[in-house]
C-alpha positions as CSV (number, residue, x, y, z in Angstrom):
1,X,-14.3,-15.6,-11.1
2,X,-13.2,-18.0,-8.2
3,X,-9.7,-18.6,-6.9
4,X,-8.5,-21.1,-4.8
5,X,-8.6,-21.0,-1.0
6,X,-5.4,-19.6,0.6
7,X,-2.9,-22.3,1.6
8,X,-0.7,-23.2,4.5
9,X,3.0,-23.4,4.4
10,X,3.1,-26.7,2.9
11,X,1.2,-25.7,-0.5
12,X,2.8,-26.5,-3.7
13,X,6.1,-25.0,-3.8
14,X,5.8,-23.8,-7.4
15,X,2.6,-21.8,-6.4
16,X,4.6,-19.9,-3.3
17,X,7.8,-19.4,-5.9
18,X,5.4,-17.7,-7.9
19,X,3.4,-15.6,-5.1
20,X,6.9,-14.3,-3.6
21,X,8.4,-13.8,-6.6
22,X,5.4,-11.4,-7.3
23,X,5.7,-9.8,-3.7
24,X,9.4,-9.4,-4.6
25,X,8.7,-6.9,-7.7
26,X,6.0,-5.8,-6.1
27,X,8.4,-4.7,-2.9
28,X,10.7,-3.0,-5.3
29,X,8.5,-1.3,-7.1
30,X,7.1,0.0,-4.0
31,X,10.5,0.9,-2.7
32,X,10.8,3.3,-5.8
33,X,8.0,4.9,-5.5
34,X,9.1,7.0,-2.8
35,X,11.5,8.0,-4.7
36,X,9.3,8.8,-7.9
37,X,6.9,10.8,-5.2
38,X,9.4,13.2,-4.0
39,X,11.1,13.8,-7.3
40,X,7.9,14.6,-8.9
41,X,6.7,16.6,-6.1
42,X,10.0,19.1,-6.2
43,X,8.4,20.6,-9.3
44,X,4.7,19.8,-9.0
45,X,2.0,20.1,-5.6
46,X,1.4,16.9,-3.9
47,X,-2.2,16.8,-5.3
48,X,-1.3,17.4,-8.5
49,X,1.1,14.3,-8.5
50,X,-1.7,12.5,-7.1
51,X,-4.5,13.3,-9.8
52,X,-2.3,12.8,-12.9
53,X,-1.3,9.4,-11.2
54,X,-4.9,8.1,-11.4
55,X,-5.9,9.7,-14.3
56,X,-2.7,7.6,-16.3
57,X,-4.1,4.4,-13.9
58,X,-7.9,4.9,-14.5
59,X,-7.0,4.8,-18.0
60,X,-4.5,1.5,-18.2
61,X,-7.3,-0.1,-16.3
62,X,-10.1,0.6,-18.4
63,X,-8.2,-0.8,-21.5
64,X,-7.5,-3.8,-19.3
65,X,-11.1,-4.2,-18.9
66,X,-12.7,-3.8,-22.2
67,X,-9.4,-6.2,-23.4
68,X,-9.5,-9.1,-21.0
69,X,-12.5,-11.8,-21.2
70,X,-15.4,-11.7,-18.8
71,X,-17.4,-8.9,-17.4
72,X,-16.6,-5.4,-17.8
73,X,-18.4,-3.7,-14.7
74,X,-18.7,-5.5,-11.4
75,X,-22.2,-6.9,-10.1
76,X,-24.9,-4.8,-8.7
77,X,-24.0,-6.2,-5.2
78,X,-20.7,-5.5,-5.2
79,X,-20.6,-1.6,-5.8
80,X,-20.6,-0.8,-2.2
81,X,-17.8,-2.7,-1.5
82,X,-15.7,-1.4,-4.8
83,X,-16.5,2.2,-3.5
84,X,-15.3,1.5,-0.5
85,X,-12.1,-0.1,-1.3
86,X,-11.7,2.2,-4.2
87,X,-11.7,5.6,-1.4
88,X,-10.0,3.8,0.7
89,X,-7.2,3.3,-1.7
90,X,-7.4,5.9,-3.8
91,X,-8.6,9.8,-2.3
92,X,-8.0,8.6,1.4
93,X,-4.5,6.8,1.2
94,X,-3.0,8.6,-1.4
95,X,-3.9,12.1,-0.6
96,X,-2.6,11.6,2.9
97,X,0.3,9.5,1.8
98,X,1.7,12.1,-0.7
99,X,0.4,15.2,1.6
100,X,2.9,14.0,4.5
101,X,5.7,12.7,2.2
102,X,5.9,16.4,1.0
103,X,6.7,16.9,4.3
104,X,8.8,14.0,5.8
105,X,11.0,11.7,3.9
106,X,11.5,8.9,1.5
107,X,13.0,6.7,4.1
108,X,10.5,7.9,6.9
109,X,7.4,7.2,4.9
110,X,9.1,3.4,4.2
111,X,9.5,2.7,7.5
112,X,6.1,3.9,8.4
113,X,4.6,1.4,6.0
114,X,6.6,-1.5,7.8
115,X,3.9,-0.8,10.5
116,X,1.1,-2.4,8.3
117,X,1.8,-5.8,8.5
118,X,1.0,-5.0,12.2
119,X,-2.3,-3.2,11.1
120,X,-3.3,-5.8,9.6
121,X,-3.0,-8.4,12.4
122,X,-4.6,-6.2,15.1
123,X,-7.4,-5.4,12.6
124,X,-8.0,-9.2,12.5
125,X,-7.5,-9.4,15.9
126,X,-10.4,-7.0,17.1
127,X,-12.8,-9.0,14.3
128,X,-12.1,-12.3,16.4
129,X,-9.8,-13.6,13.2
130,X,-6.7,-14.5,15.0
131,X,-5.7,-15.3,18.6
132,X,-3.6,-12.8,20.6
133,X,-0.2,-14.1,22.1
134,X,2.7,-13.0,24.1
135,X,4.6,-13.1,20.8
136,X,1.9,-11.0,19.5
137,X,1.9,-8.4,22.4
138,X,5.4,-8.1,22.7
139,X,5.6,-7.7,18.9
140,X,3.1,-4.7,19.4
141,X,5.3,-3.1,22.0
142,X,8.5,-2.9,20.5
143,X,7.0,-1.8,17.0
144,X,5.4,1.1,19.3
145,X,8.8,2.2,20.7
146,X,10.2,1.7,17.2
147,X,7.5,4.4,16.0
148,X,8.4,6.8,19.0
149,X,12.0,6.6,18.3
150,X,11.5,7.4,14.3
151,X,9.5,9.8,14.7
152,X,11.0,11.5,17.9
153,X,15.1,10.8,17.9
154,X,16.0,13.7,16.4
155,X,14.2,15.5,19.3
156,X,11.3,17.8,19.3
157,X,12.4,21.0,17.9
158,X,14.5,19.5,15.0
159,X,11.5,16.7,14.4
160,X,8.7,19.6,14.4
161,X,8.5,20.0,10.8
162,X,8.3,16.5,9.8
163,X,5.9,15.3,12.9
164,X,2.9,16.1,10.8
165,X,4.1,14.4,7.5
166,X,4.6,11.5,9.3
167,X,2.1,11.7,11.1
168,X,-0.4,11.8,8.0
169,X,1.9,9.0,6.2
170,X,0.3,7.0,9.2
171,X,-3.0,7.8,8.3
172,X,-2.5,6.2,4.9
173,X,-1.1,3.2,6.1
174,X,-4.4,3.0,8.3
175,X,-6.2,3.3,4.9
176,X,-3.9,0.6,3.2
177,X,-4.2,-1.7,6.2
178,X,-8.2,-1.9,5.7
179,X,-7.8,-2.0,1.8
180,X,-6.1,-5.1,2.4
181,X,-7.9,-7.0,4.9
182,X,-11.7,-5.8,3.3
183,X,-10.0,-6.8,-0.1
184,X,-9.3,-10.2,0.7
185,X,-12.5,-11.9,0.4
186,X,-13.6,-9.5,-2.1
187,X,-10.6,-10.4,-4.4
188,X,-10.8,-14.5,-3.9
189,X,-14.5,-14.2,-5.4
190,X,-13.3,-11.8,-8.5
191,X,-10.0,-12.6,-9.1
192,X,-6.7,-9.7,-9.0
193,X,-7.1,-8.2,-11.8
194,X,-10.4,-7.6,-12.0
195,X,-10.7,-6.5,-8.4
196,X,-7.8,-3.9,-8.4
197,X,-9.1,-3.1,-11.6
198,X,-12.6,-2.3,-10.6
199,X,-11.5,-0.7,-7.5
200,X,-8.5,1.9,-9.1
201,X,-11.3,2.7,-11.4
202,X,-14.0,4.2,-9.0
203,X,-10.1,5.6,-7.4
204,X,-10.2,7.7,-10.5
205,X,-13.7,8.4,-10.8
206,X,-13.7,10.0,-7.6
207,X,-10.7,12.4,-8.1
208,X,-12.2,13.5,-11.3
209,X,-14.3,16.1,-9.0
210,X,-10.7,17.8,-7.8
211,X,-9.8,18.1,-11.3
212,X,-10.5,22.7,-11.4
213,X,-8.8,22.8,-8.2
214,X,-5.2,21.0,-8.4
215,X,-5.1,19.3,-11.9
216,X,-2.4,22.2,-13.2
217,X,-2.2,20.7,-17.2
218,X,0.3,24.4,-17.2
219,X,2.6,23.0,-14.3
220,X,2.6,19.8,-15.7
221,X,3.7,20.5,-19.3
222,X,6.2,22.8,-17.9
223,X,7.9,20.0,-15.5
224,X,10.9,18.5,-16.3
225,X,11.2,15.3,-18.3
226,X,12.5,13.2,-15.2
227,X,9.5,14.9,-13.0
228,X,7.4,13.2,-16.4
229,X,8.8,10.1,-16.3
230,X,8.3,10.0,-12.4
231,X,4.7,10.3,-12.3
232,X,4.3,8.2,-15.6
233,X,6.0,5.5,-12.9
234,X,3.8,5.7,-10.3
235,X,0.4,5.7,-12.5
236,X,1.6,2.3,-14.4
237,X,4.4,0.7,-12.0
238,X,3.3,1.6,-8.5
239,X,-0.7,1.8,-9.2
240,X,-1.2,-0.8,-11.8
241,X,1.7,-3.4,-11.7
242,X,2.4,-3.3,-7.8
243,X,-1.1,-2.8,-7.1
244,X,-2.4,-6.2,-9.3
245,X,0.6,-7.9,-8.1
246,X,-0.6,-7.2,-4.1
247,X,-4.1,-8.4,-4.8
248,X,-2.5,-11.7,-6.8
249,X,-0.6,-12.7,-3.5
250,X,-3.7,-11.8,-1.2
251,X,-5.9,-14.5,-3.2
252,X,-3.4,-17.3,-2.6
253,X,-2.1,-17.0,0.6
254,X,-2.9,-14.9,4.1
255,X,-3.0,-11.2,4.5
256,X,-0.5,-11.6,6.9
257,X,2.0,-13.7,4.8
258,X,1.8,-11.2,2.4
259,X,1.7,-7.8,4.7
260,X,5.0,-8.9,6.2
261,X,7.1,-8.9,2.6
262,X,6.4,-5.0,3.1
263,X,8.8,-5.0,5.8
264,X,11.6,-5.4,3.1
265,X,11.0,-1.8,1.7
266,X,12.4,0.6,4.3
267,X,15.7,-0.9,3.9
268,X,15.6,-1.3,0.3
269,X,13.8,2.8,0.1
270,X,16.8,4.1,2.3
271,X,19.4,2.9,0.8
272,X,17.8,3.8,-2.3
273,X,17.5,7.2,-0.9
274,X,20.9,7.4,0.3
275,X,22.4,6.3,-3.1
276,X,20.0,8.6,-5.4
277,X,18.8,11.6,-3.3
278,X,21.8,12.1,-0.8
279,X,19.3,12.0,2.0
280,X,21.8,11.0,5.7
281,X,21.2,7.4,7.3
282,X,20.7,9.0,11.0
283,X,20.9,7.0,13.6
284,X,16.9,7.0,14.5
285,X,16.4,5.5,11.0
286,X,18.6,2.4,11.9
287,X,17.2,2.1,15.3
288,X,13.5,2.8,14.9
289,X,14.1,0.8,12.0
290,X,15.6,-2.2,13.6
291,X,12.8,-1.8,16.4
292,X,9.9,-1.5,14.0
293,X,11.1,-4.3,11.8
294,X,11.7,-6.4,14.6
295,X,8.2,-5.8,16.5
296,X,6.2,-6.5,13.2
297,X,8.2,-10.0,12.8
298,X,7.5,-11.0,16.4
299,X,3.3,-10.6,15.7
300,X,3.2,-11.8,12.3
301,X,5.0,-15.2,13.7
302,X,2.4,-15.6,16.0
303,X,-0.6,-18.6,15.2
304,X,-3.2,-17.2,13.7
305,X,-6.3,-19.0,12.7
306,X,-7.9,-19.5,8.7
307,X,-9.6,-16.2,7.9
308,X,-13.7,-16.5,7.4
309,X,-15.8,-17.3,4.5
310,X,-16.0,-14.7,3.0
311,X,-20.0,-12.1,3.2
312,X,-22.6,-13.6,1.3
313,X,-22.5,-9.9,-0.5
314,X,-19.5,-10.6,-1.9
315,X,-20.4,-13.8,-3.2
316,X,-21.7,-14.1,-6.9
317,X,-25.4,-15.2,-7.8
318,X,-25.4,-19.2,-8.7
């Protein structure tokens, strides 16, 4: 199904109530979910967290298809893009995103994902999508020394053990940067639902082949009943809600507009993190922070022009 074209600033102010309203849950939601990730992974391997989180997903969203109106399975010409999106959010963001939060923290892998509003621009940047700028470049910079202090203030030797998990957390926000700019034209053809729906599906599909090696049923019936209720949040919460209400915003206004509401989470996940798993505010977190924050509000300020039609693959048959 069709939505309408992504407006400016002056669309109808009901419509943009609605769309940041939506970001706002969807920002909270997300915020948890760091949270949810390391409590469930105290008692159960990062993979396993991962695998049960998609198989409860795959599941809500295949009772969302065969319940809501209209086609069931995507068109012939669209299964190359679905499996696309669907690794790229699902085995390929996820595996590295849980992987290097074992090993980092809640508030580190945050404030790694405020870099992907910045993704996003200099993804469209190097298609020819938007115009570069000194706001833009100078944005760029300090994000970069925002990064180096996060991930290096502490100094080497202390910082050794977490390098790697953050540095993999960065490898899934390069994955959720080209989910979300490949997704928006495919999602203003088929609609949110449908295309997060379709998309988590083949997700799910494709982790059913790691099922032997880090499913764990055992493990899992002998976690606790918060480590339950964790991973019970990120398969509906964080994969289903957050994840439809993401693809809602991206087919009403710019990837942009919508990547920079991310920004919010690293404050909201420390604090969070402060409050509920004792973890210290040190002082590369409020710097790097500050930095990072900063840098991705400086390029996604700068003018950017409308995004393209979207590929005549993507488009249904008249």
């Amino acid at each position: 199904m069709g939505t309408a074209p992504a407006g400016p600033l002056n669309s109808s102010t009901p419509s943009l109530r609605g769309v940041y309203a939506a970001l706002l849950i969807q920002v909270l939601i997300s915020a948890g979910t760091y949270l949810a990730a390391k409590r469930a992974m105290a008692e159960l391997p990062p993979l396993t967290v991962v695998f049960w989180r998609f198989m409860l997903s795959g599941l809500v969203f295949v009772a969302l298809l065969a319940l809501v109106p209209g086609p069931k399975l995507p068109p012939r010409h669209a299964w190359g893009r679905i499996l696309f999106l669907g690794l790229m959010a699902g085995p390929v963001n996820q595996l590295f995103f849980f992987t290097g939060l074992s090993r980092s923290t809640a508030a580190h892998g945050a404030l790694l994902y405020s870099l992907m509003p910045l993704g996003v621009y200099v993804l469209s940047l190097a298609r020819g999508q938007e115009r570069a700028s000194s706001r833009t470049l100078a944005g760029i910079a300090v994000a970069f020394v925002g990064v180096v202090v996060l991930l290096l203030g502490r100094g080497l030797a202390e910082a050794r053990g977490s390098l790697m998990g953050d540095l993999l957390i960065l490898c899934a926000v390069m994955a959720w940067v080209v989910y979300t700019t490949e997704g928006k034209p495919f999602v203003a053809i088929h609609g949110p639902l449908r295309a997060t729906a379709w998309c988590m599906t083949m997700a799910t599909v494709m982790m059913l082949p790691f099922a032997p090696f880090v499913a764990n049923p055992e493990a899992l019936v002998a976690t606790s009943t918060l480590a339950k209720g964790c991973i019970v949040y990120l398969g509906l919460l964080t994969s289903v809600v957050a994840y439809v209400l993401w693809y809602y915003a991206l087919s009403k206004v710019s990837a942009s507009k919508v990547a920079i509401f991310s920004n919010l989470q690293p404050a909201a996940t420390a604090l969070a993190a402060w409050a509920l798993l004792d973890e210290a505010l040190h002082w590369e977190i409020a710097v790097g922070g500050v930095l990072v924050l900063a840098g991705v509000r400086l390029t996604q300020t700068a003018v950017t022009r409308p995004p393209p039609l979207a590929p005549a693959a993507d488009r249904p048959a008249t």
